[in-house]
KOLGU-4560 file (N, C-alpha, C; in nm, 3 decimals, padded with zeros to 5 digits):
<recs>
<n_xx: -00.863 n_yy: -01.052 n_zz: 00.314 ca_xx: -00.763 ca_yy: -01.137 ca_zz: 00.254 c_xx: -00.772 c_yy: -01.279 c_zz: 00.309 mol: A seq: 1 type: UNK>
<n_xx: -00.830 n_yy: -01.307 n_zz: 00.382 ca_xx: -00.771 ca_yy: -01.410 ca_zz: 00.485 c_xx: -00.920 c_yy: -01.523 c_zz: 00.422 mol: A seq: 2 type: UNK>
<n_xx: -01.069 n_yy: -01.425 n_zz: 00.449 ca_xx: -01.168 ca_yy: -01.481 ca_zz: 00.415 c_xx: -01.082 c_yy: -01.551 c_zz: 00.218 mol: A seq: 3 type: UNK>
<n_xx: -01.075 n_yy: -01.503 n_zz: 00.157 ca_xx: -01.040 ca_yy: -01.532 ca_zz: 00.016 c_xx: -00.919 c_yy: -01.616 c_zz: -00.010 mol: A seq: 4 type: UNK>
<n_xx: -00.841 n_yy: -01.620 n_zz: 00.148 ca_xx: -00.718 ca_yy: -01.758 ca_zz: 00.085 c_xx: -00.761 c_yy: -01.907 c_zz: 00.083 mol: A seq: 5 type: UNK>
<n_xx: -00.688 n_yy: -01.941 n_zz: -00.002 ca_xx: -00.694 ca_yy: -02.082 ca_zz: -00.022 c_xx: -00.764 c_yy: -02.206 c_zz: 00.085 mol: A seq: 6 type: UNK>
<n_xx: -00.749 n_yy: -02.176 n_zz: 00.180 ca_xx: -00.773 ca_yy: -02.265 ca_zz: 00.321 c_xx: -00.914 c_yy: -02.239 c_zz: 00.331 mol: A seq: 7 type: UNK>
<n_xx: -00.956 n_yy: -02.115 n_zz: 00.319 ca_xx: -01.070 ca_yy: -02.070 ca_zz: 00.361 c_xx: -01.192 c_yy: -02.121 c_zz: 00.291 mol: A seq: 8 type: UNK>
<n_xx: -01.273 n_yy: -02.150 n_zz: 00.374 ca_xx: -01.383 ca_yy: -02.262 ca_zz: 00.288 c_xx: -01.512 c_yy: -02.143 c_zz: 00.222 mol: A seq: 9 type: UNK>
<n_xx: -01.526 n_yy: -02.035 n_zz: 00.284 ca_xx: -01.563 ca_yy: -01.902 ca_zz: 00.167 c_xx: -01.488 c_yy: -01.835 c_zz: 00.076 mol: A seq: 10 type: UNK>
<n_xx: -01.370 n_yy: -01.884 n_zz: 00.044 ca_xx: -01.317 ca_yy: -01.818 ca_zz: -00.070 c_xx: -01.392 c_yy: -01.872 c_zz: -00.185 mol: A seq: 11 type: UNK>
<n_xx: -01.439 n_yy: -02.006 n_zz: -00.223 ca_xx: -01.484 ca_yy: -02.015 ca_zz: -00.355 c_xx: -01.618 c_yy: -01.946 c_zz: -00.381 mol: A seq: 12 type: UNK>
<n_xx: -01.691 n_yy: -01.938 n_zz: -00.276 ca_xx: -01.798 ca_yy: -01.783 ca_zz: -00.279 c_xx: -01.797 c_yy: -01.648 c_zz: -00.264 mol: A seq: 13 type: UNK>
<n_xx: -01.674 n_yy: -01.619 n_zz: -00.236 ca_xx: -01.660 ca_yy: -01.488 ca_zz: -00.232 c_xx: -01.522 c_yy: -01.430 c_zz: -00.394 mol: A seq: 14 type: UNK>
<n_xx: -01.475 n_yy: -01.512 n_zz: -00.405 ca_xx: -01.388 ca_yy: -01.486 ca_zz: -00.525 c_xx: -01.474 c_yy: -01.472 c_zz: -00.630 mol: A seq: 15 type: UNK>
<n_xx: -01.560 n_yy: -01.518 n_zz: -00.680 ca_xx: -01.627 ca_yy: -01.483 ca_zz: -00.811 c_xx: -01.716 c_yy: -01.356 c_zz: -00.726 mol: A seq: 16 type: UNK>
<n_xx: -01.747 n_yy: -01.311 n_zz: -00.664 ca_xx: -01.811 ca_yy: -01.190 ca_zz: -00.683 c_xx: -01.695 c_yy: -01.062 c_zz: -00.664 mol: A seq: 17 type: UNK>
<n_xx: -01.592 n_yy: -01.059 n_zz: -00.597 ca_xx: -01.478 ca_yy: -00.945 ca_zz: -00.617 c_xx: -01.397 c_yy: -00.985 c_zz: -00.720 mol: A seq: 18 type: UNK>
<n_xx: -01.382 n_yy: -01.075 n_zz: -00.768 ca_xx: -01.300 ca_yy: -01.129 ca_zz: -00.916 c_xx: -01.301 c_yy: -00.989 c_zz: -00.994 mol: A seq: 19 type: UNK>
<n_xx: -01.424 n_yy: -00.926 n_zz: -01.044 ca_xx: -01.403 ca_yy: -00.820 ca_zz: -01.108 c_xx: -01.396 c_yy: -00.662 c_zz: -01.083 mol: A seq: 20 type: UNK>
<n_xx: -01.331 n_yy: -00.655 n_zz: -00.956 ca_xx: -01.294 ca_yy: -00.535 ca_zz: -00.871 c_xx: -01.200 c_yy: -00.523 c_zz: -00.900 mol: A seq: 21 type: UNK>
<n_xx: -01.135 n_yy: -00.389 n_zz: -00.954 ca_xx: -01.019 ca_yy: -00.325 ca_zz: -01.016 c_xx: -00.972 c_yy: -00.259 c_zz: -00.891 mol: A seq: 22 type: UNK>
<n_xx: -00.891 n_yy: -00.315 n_zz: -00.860 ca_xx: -00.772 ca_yy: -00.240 ca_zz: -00.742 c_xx: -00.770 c_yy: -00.118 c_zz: -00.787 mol: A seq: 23 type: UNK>
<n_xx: -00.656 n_yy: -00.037 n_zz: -00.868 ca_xx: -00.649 ca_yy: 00.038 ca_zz: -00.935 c_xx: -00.711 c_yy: 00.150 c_zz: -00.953 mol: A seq: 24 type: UNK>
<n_xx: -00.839 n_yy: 00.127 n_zz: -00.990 ca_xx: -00.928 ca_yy: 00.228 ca_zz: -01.015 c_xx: -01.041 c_yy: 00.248 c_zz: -00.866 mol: A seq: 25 type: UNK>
<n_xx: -00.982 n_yy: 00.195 n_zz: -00.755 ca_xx: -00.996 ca_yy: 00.285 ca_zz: -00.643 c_xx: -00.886 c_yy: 00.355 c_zz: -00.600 mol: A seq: 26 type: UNK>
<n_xx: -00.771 n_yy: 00.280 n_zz: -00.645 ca_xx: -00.665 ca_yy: 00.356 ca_zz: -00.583 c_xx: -00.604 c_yy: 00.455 c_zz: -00.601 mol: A seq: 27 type: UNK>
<n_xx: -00.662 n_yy: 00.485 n_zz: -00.718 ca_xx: -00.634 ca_yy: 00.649 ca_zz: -00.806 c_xx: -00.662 c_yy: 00.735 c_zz: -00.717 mol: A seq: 28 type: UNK>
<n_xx: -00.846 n_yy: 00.760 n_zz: -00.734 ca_xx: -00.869 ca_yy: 00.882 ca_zz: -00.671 c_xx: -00.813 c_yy: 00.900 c_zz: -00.514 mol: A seq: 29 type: UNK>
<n_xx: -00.795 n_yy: 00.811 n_zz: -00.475 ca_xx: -00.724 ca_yy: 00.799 ca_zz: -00.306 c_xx: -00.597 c_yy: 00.865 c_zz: -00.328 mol: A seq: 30 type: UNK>
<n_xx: -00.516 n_yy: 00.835 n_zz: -00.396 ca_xx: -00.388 ca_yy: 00.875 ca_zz: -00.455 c_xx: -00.396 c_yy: 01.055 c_zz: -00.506 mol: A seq: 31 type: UNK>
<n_xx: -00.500 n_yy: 01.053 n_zz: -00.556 ca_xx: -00.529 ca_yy: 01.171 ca_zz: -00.606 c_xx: -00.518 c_yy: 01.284 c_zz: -00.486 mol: A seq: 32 type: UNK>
<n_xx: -00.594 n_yy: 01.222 n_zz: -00.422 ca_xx: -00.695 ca_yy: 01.289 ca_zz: -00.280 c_xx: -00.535 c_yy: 01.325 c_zz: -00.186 mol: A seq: 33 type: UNK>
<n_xx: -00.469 n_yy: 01.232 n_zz: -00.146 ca_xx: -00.356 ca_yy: 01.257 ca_zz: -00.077 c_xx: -00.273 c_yy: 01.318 c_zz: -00.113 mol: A seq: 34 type: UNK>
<n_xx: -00.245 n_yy: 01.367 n_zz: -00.246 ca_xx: -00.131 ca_yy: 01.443 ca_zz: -00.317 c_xx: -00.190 c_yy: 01.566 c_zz: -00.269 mol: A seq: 35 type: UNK>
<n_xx: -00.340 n_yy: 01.587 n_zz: -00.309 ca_xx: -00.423 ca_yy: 01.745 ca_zz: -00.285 c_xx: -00.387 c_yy: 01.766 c_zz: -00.177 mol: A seq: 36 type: UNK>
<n_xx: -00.387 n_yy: 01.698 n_zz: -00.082 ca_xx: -00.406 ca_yy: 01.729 ca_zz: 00.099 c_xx: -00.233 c_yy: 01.751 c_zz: 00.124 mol: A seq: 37 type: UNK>
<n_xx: -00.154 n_yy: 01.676 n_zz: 00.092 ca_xx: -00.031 ca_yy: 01.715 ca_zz: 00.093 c_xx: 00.033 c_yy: 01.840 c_zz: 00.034 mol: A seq: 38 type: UNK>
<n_xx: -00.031 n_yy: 01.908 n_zz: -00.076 ca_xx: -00.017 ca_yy: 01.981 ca_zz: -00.126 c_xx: -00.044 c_yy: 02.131 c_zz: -00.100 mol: A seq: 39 type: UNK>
<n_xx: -00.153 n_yy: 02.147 n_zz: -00.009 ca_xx: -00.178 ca_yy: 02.253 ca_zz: 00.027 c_xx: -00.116 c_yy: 02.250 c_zz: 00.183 mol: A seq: 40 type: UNK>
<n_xx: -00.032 n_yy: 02.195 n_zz: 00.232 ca_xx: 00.016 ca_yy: 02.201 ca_zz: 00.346 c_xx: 00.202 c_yy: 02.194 c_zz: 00.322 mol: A seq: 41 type: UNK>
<n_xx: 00.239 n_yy: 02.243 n_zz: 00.178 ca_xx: 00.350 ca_yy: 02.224 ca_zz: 00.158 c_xx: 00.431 c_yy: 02.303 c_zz: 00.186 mol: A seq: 42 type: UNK>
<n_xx: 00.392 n_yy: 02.473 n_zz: 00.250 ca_xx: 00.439 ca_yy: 02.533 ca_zz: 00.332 c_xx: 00.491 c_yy: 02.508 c_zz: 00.439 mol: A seq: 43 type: UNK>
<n_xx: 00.457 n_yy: 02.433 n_zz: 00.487 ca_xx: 00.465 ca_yy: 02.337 ca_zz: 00.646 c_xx: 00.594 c_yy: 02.282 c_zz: 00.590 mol: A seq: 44 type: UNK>
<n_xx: 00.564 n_yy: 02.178 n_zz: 00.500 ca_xx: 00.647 ca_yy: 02.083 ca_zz: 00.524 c_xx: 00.829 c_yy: 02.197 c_zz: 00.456 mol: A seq: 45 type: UNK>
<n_xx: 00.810 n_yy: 02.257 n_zz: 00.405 ca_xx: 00.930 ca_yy: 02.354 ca_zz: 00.393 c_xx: 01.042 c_yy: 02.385 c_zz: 00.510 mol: A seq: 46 type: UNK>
<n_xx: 00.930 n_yy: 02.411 n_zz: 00.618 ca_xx: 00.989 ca_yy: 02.442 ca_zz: 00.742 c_xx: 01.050 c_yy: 02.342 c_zz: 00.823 mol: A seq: 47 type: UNK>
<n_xx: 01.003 n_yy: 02.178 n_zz: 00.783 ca_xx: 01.089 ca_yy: 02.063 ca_zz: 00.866 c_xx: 01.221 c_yy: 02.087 c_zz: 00.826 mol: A seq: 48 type: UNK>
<n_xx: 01.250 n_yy: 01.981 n_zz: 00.921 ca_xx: 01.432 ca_yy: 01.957 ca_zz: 00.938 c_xx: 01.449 c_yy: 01.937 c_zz: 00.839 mol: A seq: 49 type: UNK>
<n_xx: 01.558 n_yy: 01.869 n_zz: 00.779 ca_xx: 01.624 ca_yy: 01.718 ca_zz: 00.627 c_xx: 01.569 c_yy: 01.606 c_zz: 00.734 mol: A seq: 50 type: UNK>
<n_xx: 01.589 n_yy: 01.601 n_zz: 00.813 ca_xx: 01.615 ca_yy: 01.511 ca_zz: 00.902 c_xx: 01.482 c_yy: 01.390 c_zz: 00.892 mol: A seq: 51 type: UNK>
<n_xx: 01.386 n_yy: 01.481 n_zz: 00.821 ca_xx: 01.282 ca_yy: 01.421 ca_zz: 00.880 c_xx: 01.240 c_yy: 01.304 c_zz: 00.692 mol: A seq: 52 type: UNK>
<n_xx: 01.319 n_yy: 01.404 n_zz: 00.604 ca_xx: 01.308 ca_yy: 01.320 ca_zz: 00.443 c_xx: 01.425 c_yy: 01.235 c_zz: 00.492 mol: A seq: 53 type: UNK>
<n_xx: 01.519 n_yy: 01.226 n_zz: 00.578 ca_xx: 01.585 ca_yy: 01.063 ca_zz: 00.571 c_xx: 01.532 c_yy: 01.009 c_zz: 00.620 mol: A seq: 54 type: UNK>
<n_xx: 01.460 n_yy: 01.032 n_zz: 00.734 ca_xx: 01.384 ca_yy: 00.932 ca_zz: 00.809 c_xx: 01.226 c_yy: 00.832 c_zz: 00.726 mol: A seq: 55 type: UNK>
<n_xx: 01.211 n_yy: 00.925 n_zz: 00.639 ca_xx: 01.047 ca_yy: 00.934 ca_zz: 00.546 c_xx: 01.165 c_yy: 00.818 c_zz: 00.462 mol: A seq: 56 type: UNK>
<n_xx: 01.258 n_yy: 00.792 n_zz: 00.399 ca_xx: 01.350 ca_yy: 00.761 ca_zz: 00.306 c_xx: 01.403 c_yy: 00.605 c_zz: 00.371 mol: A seq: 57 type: UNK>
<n_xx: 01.435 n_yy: 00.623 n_zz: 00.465 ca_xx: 01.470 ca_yy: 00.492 ca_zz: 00.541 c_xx: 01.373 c_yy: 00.409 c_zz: 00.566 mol: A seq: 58 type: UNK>
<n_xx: 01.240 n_yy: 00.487 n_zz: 00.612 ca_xx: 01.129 ca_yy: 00.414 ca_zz: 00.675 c_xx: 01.049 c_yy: 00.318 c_zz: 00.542 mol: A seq: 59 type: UNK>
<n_xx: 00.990 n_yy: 00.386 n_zz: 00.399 ca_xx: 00.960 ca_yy: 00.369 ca_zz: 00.269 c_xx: 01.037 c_yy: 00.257 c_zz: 00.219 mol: A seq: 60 type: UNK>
<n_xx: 01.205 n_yy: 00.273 n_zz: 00.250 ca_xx: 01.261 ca_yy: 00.181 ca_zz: 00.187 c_xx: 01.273 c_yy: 00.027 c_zz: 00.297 mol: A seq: 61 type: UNK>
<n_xx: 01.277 n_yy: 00.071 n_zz: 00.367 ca_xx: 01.280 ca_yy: -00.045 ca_zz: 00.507 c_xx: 01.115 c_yy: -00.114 c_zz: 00.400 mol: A seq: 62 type: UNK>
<n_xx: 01.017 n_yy: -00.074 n_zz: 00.435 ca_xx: 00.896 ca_yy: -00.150 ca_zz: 00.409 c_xx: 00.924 c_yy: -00.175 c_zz: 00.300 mol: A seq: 63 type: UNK>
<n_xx: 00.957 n_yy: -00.103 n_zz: 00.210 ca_xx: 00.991 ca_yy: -00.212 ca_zz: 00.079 c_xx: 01.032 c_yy: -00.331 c_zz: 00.061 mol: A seq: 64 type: UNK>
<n_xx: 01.152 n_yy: -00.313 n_zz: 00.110 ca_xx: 01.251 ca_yy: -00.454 ca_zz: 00.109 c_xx: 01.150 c_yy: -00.527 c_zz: 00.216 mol: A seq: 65 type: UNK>
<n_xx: 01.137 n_yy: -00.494 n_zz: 00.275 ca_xx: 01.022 ca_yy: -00.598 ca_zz: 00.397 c_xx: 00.994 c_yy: -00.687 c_zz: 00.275 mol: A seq: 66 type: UNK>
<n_xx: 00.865 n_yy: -00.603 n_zz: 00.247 ca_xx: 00.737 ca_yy: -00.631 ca_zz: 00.158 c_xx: 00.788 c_yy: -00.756 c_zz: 00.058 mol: A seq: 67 type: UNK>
<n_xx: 00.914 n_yy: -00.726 n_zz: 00.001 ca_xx: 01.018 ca_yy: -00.801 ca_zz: -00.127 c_xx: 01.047 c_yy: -00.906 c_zz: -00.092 mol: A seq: 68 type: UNK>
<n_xx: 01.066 n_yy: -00.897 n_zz: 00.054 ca_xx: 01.153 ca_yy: -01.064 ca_zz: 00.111 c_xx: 01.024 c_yy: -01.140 c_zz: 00.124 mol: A seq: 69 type: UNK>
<n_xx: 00.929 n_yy: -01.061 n_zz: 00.186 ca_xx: 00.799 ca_yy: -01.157 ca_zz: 00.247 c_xx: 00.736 c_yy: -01.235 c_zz: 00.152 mol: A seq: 70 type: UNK>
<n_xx: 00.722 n_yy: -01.117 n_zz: 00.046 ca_xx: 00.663 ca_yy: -01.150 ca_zz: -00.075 c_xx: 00.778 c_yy: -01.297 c_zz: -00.174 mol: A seq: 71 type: UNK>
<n_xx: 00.868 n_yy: -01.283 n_zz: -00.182 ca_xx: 00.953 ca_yy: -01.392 ca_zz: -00.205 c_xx: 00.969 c_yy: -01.530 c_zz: -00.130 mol: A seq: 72 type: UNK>
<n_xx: 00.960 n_yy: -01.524 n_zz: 00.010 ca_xx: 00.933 ca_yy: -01.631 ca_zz: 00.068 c_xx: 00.805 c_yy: -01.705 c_zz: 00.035 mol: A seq: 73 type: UNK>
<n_xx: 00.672 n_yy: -01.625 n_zz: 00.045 ca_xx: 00.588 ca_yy: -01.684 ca_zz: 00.043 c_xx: 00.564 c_yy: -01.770 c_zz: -00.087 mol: A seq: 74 type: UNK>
<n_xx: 00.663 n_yy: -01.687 n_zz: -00.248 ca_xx: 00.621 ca_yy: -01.689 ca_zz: -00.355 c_xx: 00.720 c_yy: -01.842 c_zz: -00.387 mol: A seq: 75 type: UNK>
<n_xx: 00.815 n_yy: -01.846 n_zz: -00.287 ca_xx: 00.930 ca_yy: -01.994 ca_zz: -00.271 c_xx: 00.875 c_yy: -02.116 c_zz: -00.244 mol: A seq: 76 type: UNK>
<n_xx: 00.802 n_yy: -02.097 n_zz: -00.156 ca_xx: 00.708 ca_yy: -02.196 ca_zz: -00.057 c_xx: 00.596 c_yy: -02.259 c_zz: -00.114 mol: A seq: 77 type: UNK>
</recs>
């Protein structure tokens, strides 16, 4: 990220060659892959506390809103 920001005097050589890299369509099968692996260990997760989906719930939403403000400041500026 850092090589490709604005400041960076290799971003105008390195942006046209990842320009046409689809986020997305790596992030599927990754997505895919982690549901499988979660999935066959869902016995396990039966046996946790609650305790541990508020914590999974607080933590998810904490980085969200992070992510929202950061992303807003920077998008202000």
């Amino acid at each position: 990220m850092l090589i490709t920001a604005d400041f960076s005097p290799a971003a105008q050589y390195i942006l046209p060659l990842v320009d046409g890299v689809d986020f997305l369509a790596h992030a599927t099968p990754i997505l895919a892959y982690i549901g499988l692996a979660l999935g066959k260990d869902m016995p396990q997760f039966r046996k946790l506390s609650w305790r541990v989906f508020i914590a999974a719930f607080v933590t998810y939403t904490a980085t969200f809103l992070s992510a929202a403000a950061i992303a807003q400041v920077v998008l202000l500026s």
